[in-house]
Each structure stands twice: as C-alpha cells, then as structure tokens.
C-alpha positions in Angstrom: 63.5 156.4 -21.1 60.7 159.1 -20.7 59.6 157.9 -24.0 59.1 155.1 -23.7 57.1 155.7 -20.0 55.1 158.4 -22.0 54.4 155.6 -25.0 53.5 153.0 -22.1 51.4 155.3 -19.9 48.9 156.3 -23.1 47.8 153.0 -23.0 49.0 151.9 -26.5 46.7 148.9 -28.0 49.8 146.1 -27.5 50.2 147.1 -23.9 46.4 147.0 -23.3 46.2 143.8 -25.2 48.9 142.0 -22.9 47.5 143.3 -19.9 43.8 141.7 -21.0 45.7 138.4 -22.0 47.4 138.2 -18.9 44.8 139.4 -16.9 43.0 135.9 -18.9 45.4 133.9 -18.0 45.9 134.6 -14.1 42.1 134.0 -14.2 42.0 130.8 -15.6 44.9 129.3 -14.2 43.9 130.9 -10.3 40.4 129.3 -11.2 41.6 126.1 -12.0 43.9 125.9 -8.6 41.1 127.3 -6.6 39.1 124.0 -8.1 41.7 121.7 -6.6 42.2 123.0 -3.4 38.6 123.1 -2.9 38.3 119.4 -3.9 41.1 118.8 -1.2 39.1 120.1 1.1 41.0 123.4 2.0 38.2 126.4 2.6 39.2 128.8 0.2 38.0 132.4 -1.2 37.8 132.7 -4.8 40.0 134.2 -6.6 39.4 138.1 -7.7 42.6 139.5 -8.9 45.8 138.7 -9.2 47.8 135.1 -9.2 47.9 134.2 -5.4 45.4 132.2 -3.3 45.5 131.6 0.4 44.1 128.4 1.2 42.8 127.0 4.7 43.8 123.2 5.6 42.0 123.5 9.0 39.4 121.1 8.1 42.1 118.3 7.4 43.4 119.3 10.4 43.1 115.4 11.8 44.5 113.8 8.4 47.4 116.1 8.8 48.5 116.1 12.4 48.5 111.9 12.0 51.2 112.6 9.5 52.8 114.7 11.8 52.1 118.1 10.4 50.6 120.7 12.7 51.6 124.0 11.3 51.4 125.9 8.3 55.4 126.3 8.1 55.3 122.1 8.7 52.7 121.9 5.6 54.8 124.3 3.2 57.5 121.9 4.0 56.0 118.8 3.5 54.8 120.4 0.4 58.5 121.3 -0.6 60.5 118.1 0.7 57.8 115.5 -0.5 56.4 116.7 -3.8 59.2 120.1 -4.8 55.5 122.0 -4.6 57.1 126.2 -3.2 54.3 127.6 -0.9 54.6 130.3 2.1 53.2 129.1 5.1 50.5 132.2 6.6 53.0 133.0 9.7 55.0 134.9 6.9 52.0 137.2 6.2 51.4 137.2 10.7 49.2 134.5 11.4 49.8 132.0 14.0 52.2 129.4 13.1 49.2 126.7 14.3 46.8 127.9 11.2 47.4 125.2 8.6 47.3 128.5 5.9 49.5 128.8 3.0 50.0 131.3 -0.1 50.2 130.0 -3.4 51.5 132.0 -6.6 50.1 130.4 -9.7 52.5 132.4 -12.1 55.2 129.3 -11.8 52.8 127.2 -13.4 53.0 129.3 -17.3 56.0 127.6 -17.8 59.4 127.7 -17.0 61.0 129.0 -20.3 60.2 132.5 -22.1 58.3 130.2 -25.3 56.2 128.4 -22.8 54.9 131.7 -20.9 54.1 133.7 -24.4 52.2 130.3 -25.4 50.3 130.5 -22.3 49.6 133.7 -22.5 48.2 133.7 -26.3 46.4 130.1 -25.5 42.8 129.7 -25.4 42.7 127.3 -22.7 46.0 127.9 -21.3 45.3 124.7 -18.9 44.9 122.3 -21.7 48.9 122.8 -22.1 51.0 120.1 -21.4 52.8 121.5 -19.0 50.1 123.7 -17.0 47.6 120.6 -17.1 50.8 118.3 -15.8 51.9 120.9 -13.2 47.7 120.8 -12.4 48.1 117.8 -12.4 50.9 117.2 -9.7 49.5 119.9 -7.4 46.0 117.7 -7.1 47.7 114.6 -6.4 50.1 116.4 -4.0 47.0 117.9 -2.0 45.3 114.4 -2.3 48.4 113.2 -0.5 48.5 115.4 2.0 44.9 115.7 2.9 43.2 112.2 2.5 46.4 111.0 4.7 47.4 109.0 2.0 51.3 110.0 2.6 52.5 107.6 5.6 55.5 108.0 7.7 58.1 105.9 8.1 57.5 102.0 9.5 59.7 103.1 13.0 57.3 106.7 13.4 54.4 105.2 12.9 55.0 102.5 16.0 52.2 103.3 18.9 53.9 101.9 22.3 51.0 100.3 24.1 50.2 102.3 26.9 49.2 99.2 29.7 50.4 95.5 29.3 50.4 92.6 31.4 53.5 92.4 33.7 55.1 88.9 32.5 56.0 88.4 36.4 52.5 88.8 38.1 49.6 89.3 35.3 48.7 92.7 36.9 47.9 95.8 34.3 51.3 98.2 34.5 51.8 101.4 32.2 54.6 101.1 29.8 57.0 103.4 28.3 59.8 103.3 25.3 62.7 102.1 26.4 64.5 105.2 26.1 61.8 106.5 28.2 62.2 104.5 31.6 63.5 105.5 34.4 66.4 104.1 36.2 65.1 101.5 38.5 65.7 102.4 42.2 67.4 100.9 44.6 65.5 98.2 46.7 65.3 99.1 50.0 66.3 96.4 52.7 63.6 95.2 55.1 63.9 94.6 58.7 67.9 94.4 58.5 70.1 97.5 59.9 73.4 97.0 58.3 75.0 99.2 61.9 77.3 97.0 63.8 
C-alpha cells in the first residue's frame, strides 16, 4: 500500500492526466449549470473549483411563494417530489431556513454507470452527451417550472375565499370565512322578556 501512495504522490503522468480531465470536465459541466440557473433567474457566483454551486432563488421569491414554497428545504423538495432533481436546501450548511438557497453537485450528471463517467471524462464536449445534455436538459425545464410559476397546485389549493360578499338576507357587505373557519353562531339573546316566574 505504501507503494502504491509513493507511485501516486510523484505525480505519475496518468494520475496528472485524470486529474486535468476531470478537472475539464467539473468545469464544463459546473459552467453549463451555472448558465441555467442564471437564465432562471437565481443570482449565482460562478463557478471556480470544484462540482457544487449554491444558487439564490430570492429574486423568484413571488413566483415561488404563489406555489406555496417559501423556504429553501420547501424548494429542495419540490425539486425532489416534482421533477426526482436531489438538492440540499442552504439551512444544511446554517442559513436561515427563509433563504430560497440550495447546493447543487454536478458530479450526478456524468452518468450513472462506470462507461458513461470514463466517456465523459475523455469527451470533448462532455455536454453534447446524450445523457449530460438530457439531464441539462431536465434541470432547465425543472427551474423554468419552478421559477416562471409555471407549476400550479392543485384545482381545491388554488381556491381564494372571497374576503367580503353581499349578505343574501340584507345586501350589506359582511366578511366571509371557509366553512371550516366559522365560528359557532351564538346564542340569540331574548329581548325584553325575563323568563323568572
């Protein structure tokens, strides 16, 4: 075993050459993701280093809260539940739970068998693959989704009780409230009349 750390550790030409390729490759792919979460409006620093980006939905703050999301654990989820998409929300790494931030890994996207990786890793234009550019793909219309408010809720969540009507008995202006949400009517008080004998 000290062998082979000694072999590794003098920077032998097919070590130095996967760490450049991969080093290519977490480039290009954390470029291209950077490009898409940009275009769905998240602020985002470019990527430097490394596979992860941490976007910032705050600015689609509006289009998410009307779909019910208003925390970066609810976007992660949404992410997961509606389009299998596996993000951390930024309250794993101590923000506030209220900071529509998430961490993405890009390394899922090279491929899901030991083949597809090595391809990726040897390709010129790694995205061009069928299945980075489909998994591209799916994470731009996923963001789309989620940010342009394209995703609706359910016909019974999206029902707005009105907040005055007209009272059916008199025409006067009365706030209303779900069903569920009414309180018990009161007992009428008598007028005038003592029921003592």
């Amino acid at each position: 075993m000290q062998a082979v750390a000694a072999h590794a550790l003098d920077d032998p030409p097919e070590v130095t050459a996967h760490i450049a390729a991969a080093r290519r490759l977490h480039a290009r792919i954390a470029t291209e993701v950077h490009t898409r979460l940009r275009s769905a409006g998240a602020l985002c620093r470019p990527p430097r280093a490394g596979f992860y980006l941490y976007p910032d939905f705050a600015p689609a703050r509006e289009a998410l809260r009307a779909q019910g999301i208003t925390t970066g654990t609810g976007l992660a989820t949404a992410l997961l539940d509606r389009h299998g998409i596996a993000t951390l929300p930024g309250s794993a790494f101590g923000e506030a739970d209220t900071a529509l931030t998430l961490r993405l890994a890009t390394s899922l996207l090279y491929g899901t068998t030991p083949q597809q990786r090595r391809t990726a890793l040897t390709a010129r234009e790694p995205q061009a693959l069928p299945w980075i550019s489909h998994a591209l793909t799916r994470l731009s219309a996923a963001l789309g989704d989620l940010t342009a408010g394209r995703h609706r809720r359910p016909e019974a969540d999206r029902f707005r009780w009105p907040r005055r009507t007209a009272s059916p008995i008199d025409g006067r202006l009365r706030r209303t409230r779900p069903p569920a949400a009414r309180p018990r009517p009161r007992p009428r008080r008598r007028s005038g009349h003592s029921e003592r004998a």
